[in-house]
N, C-alpha and C positions, 0 to 999 in steps of 0.2 A: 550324397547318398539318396536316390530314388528308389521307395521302398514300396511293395505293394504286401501289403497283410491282412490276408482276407475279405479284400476289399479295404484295407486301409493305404494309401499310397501317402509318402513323404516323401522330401528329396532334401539332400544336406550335401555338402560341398567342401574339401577345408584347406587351407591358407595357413603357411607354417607348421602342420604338422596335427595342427587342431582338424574336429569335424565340424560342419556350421550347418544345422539346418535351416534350409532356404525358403523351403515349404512343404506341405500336408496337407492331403486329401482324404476326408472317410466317408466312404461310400455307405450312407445310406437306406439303399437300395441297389439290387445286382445293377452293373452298368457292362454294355461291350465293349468299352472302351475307356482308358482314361490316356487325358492327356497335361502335360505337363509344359508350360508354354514360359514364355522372360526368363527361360534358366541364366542368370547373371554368367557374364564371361572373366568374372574377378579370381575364380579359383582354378588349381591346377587339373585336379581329379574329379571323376565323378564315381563315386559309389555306388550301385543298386544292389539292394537288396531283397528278397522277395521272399513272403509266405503266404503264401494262400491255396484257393481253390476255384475249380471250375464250376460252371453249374451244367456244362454239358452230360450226356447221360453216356461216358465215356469213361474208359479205366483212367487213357492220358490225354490233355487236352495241349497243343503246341500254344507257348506263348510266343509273339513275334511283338515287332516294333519299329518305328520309323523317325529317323531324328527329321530334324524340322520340314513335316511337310512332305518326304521328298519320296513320292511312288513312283518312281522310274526304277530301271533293276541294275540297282547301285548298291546292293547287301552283297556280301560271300561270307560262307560260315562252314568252317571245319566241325566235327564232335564227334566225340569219344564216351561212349556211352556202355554201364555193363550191369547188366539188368542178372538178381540175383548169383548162378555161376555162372552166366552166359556173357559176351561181349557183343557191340554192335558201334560202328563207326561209319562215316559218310560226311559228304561233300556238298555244298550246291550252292552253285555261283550265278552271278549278276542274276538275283532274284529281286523281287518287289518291297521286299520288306526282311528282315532279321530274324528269324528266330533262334533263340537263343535258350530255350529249354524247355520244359514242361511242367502242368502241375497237376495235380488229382484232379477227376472228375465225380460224376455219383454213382460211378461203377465202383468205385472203391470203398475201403471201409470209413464211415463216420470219421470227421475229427484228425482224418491225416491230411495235411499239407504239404508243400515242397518247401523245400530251404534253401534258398542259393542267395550268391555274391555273385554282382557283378561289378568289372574295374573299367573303368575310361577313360584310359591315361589321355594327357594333354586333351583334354574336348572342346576347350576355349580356343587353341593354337590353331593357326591355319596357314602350317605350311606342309605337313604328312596328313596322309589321308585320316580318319579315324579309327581306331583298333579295341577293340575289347575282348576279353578275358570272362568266361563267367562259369563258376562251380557250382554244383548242387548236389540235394539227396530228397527223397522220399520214399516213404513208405507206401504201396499200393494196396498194400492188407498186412495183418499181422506176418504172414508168412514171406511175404515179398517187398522186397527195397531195389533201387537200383541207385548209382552215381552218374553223373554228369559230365562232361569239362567239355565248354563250345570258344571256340576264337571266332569272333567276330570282325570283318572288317567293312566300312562304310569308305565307297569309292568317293570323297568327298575332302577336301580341305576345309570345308567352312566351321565356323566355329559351331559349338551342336548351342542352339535357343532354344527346343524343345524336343520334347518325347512325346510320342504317341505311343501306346502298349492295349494290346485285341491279343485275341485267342483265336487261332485259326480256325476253330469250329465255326466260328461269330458267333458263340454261346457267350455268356455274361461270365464276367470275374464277382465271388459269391460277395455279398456283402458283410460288413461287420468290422470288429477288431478284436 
């Protein structure tokens, strides 16, 4: 599980049905970037999980990401998206990097974060490309929430060794835990 909270990012892994965490980052200081590098290739999944916030001066900030290194436009990512009663869905392929959802910014109110899961089956394997899965929710103000669900896929067989994770604003992920 690679976790970002706040600016706290961990990452945990598990073997048999256990979860193992592998490692932890706590930011600090706002940073626009973390990255997550030696992901061991001993486990089957990977988990992320995420809460936090942006410091861009933005309702939603996009979170994106890049497994080891690779900015070539080898991302495609479906979502399904439904913002209070309203719905919104879209597409976009062989792009440069992942996104794979969003989180509050300082257009919103104080003290709300995003909350999502995301799944990466087989990421150690390297004979299908890579595929993930990732759910969310937040709050944008008391009066407004929206839900999430993006598939990810990375044109890639290699095994995933690290993550990069930025905000397509290039605004900072806030700091804390």
């Amino acid at each position: 599980t690679i976790t970002i909270s706040g600016g706290v990012i961990s990452s945990s892994g598990g073997g048999g049905g256990a979860v193992t965490k592998i490692a932890q980052t706590v930011l600090a200081t706002a940073a626009s970037s973390v990255t997550f590098s030696s992901i061991p290739a001993t486990f089957s999944n990977l988990r992320i999980t995420i809460t936090g916030r942006s410091a861009a001066s933005v309702a939603q900030d996009n979170v994106q990401l890049q497994f080891n290194g690779d900015t070539a436009a080898h991302y495609d990512t479906q979502f399904f998206a439904a913002f209070n009663a309203s719905d919104s869905k879209g597409q976009s392929l062989a792009q440069t990097s992942a996104v794979f959802g969003n989180m509050p910014g300082t257009s919103t109110s104080a003290n709300f974060p995003v909350c999502g899961v995301m799944q990466i089956i087989g990421y150690a394997a390297t004979v299908f490309n890579k595929v993930a899965i990732y759910s969310q929710g937040l709050m944008g103000a008391t009066s407004t929430a929206s839900v999430q669900l993006n598939f990810t896929q990375w044109r890639s067989t290699a095994a995933i060794a690290s993550i990069v994770f930025s905000l397509t604003s290039g605004s900072n992920f806030v700091a804390g835990k």
